[in-house]
C-alpha positions as semicolon CSV with decimal commas, in nm:
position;residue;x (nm);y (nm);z (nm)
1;X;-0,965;-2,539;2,827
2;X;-0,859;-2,592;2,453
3;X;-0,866;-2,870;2,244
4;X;-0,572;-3,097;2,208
5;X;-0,374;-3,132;1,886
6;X;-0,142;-3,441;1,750
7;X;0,227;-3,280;1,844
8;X;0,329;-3,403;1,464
9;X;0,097;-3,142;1,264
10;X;0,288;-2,903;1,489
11;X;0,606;-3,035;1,412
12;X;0,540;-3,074;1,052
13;X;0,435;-2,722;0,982
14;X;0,755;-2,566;1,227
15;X;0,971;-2,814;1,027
16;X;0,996;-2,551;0,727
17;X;1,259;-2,279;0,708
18;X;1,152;-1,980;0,970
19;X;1,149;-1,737;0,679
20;X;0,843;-1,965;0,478
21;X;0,657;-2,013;0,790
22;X;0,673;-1,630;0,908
23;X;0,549;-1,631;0,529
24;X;0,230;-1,683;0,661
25;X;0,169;-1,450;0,832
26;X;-0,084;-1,178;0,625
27;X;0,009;-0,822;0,683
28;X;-0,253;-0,672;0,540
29;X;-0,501;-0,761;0,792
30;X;-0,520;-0,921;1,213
31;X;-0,645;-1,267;1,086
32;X;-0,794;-1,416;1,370
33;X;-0,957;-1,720;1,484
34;X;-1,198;-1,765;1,703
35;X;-1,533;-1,958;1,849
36;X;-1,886;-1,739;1,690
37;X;-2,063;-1,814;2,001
38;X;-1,833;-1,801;2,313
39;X;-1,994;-1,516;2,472
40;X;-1,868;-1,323;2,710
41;X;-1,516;-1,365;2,546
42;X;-1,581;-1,419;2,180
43;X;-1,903;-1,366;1,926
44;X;-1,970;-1,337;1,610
45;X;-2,116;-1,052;1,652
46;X;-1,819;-0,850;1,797
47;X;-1,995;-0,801;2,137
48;X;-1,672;-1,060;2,372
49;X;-1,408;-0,875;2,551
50;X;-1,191;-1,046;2,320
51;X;-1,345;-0,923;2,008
52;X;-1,245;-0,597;2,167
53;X;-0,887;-0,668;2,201
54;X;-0,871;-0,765;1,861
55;X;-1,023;-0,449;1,776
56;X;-0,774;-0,276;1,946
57;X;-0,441;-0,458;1,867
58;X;-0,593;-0,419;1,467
59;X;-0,588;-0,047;1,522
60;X;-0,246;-0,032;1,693
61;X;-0,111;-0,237;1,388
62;X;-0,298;-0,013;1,108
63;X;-0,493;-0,336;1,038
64;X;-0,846;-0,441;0,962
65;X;-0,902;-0,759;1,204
66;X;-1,104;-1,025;0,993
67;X;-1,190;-1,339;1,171
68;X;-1,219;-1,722;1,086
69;X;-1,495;-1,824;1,306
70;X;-1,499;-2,209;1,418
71;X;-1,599;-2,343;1,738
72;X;-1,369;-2,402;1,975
73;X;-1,365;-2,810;1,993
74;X;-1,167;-3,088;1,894
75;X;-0,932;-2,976;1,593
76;X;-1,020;-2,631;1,678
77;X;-0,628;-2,528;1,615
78;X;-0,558;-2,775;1,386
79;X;-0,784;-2,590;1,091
80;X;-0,728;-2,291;1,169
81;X;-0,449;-2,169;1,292
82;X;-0,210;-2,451;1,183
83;X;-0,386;-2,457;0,865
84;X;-0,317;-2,106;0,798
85;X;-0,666;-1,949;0,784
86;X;-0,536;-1,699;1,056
87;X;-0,226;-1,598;1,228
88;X;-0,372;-1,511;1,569
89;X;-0,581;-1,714;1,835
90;X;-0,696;-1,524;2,160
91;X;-0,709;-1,656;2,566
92;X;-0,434;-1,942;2,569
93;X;-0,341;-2,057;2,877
94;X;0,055;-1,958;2,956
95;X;0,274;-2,280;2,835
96;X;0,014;-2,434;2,623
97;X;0,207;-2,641;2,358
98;X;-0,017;-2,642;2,075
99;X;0,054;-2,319;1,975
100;X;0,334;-2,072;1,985
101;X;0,252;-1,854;2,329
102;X;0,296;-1,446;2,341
103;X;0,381;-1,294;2,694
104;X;0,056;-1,264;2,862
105;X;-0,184;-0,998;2,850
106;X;-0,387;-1,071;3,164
107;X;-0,414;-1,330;3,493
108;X;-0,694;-1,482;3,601
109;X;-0,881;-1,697;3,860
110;X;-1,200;-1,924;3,915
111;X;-1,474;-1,756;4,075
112;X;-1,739;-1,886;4,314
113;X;-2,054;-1,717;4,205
114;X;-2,360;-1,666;4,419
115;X;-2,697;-1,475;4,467
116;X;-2,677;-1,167;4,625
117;X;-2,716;-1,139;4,993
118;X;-2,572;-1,477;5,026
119;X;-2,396;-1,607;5,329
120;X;-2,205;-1,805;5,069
121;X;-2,112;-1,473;4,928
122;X;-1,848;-1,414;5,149
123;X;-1,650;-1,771;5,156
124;X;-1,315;-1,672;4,986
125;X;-1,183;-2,041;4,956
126;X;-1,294;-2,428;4,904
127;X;-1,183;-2,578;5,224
128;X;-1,435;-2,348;5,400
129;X;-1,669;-2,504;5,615
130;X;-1,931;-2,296;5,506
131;X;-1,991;-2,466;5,210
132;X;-2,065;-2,808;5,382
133;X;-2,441;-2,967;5,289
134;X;-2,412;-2,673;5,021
135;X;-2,462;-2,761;4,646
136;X;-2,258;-2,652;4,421
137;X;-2,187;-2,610;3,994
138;X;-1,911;-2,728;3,844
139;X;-1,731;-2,785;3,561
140;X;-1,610;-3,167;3,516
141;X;-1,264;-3,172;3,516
142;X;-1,186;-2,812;3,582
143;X;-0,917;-2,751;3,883
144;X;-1,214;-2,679;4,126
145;X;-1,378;-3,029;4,072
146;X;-1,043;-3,125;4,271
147;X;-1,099;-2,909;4,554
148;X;-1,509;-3,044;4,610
149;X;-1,380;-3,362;4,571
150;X;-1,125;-3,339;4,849
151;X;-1,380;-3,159;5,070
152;X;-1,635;-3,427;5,040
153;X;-1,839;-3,182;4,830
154;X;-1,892;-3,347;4,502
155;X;-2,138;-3,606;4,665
156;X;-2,365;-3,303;4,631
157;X;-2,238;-3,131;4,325
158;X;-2,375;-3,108;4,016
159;X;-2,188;-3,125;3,717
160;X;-2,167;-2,924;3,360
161;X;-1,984;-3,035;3,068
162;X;-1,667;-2,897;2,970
163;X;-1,572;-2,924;2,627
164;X;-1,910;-2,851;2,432
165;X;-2,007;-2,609;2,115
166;X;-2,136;-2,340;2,200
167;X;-2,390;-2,288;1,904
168;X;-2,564;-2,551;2,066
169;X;-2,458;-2,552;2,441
170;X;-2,427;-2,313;2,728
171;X;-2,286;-2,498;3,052
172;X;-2,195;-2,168;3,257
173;X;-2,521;-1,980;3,108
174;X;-2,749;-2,295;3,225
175;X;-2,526;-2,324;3,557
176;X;-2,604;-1,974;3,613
177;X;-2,966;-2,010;3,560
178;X;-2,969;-2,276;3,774
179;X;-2,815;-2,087;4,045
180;X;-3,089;-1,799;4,034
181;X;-3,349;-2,118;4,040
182;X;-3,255;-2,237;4,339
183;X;-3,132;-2,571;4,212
184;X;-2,786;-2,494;4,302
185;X;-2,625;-2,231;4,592
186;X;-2,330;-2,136;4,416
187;X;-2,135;-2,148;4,079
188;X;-1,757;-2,271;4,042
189;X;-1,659;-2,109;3,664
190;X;-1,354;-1,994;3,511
191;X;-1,352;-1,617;3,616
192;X;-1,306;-1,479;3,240
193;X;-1,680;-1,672;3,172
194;X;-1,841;-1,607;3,488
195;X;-1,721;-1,244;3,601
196;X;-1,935;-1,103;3,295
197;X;-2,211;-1,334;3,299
198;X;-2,280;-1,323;3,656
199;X;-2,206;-0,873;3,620
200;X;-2,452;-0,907;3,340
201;X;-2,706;-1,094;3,602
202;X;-2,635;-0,882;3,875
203;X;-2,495;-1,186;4,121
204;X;-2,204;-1,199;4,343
205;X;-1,855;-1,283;4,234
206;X;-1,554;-1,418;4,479
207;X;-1,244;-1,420;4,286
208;X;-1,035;-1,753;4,442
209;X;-0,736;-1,633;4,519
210;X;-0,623;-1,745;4,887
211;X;-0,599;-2,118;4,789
212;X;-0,278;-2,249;4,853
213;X;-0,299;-2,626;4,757
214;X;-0,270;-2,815;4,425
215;X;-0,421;-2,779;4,104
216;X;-0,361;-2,353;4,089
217;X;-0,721;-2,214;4,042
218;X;-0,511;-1,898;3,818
219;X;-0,365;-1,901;3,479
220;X;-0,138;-1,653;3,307
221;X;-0,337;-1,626;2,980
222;X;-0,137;-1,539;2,631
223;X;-0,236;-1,465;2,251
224;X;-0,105;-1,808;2,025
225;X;0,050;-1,782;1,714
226;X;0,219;-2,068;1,484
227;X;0,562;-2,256;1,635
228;X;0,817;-2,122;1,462
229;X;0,707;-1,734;1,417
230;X;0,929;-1,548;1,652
231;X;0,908;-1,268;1,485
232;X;0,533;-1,210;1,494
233;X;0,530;-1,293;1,825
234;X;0,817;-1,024;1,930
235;X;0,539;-0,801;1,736
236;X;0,268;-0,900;1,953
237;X;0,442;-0,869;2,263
238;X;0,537;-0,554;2,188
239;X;0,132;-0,415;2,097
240;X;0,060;-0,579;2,395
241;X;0,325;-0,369;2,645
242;X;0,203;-0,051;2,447
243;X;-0,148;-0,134;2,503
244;X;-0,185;-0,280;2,857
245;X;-0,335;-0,040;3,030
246;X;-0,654;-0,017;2,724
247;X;-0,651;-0,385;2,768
248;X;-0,697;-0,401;3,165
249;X;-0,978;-0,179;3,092
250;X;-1,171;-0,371;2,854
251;X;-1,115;-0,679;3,120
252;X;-1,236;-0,483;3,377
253;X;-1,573;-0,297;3,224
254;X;-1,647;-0,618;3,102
255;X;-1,627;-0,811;3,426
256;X;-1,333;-1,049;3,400
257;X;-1,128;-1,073;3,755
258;X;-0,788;-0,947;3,658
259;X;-0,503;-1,083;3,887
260;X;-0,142;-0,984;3,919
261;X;0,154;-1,144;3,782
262;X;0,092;-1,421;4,064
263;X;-0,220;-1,449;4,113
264;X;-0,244;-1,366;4,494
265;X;-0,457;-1,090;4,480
266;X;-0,657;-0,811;4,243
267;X;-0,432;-0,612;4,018
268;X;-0,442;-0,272;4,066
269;X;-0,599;-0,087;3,717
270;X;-0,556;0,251;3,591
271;X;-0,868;0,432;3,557
């Protein structure tokens, strides 16, 4: 989840003529923004799937990519983006209105994570009875918290923060560990966090894909750029049509359940 920002900073930097805000836009180099320590998707040291991307849309554009690194909390989009220190942010949920969205370049799902070997391992969705007198991780106030709590499952969940900094917090690395502990029997995360963490741990992954009841447990994820830039978002969309199929692949190696258009099941990648 991202950081919420006052609609009138928005409005006042979309309020200038379309020609001084595409202004902004540096085409000498892929500015982008993003959070030093929110491995597996960003780091600072190049290592997330999204650093990747980057890399790649950079090279499709004939660009050097050169970040602004700032974690990813409150004001997060506020100085940087809208302030100008880059012209590209990475993973933003479809229809997010703090930013300006591109078409999306992948779908994804929550994930229930488990140890290998698990009966657990095979439960496909929430309202499973298998999962009764289970405990489980999860994030507070993610869409799955919704589903334990209409199960009668959050009596025994235990909960991880959401919105934390990274340099100094790891919710879905400390879930994790306390999942190969014993403390907890499975792990509710946001698939694009804990498909390559739990990969990178060797534990089970169940993609959520059969539920059929509100909040939707998949998001159609998009690149943001500043309201008002049409025309660097046309140019985006169009590196990211050219490029999907080099994009599904760096998704896939590094672990991150990729959906299609609507979510229902696993999309089908090219090797």
């Amino acid at each position: 989840m991202r950081p919420l920002l006052p609609v009138l900073a928005l409005i006042a930097l979309a309020g200038s003529a379309g020609a001084q805000v595409a202004d902004l836009v540096d085409r000498s180099a892929l500015r982008v923004c993003a959070d030093p320590a929110n491995s597996p998707m960003s780091d600072k040291d190049g290592s997330g799937f999204e650093n990747r991307i980057a890399e790649l849309l950079g090279q499709a554009l004939g660009r050097p990519v050169r970040y602004t690194w700032f974690p990813q909390v409150n004001g997060f989009v506020r100085k940087t983006l809208a302030a100008g220190e880059c012209d590209l942010v990475m993973g933003y949920a479809q229809g997010d209105e703090l930013v300006l969205n591109t078409n999306h370049y992948y779908v994804s799902t929550h994930v229930l994570v488990t140890r290998p070997g698990d009966p657990l391992a095979a439960v496909e969705r929430l309202e499973d009875p298998a999962l009764q007198g289970h405990r489980l991780g999860v994030v507070v106030g993610s869409p799955p918290a919704t589903y334990l709590a209409r199960g009668g499952l959050m009596k025994l969940a235990k909960p991880y923060d959401l919105m934390v900094d990274r340099r100094v917090e790891n919710p879905a690395g400390q879930m994790l560990d306390d999942l190969q502990a014993g403390v907890i029997d499975g792990a509710l995360l946001w698939g694009p966090i804990g498909g390559p963490l739990a990969k990178a741990r060797g534990l089970s992954v169940m993609p959520l894909v059969h539920e059929t009841a509100s909040p939707k447990l998949w998001y159609r994820i998009t690149m943001g750029v500043r309201q008002g830039e049409t025309d660097w978002k046309h140019e985006i969309n169009s590196q990211i049509r050219r490029n999907q199929e080099a994009i599904d692949r760096i998704l896939v190696e590094a672990g991150v359940p990729i959906l299609n258009d609507y979510g229902t099941e696993p999309k089908q990648v090219a090797n």
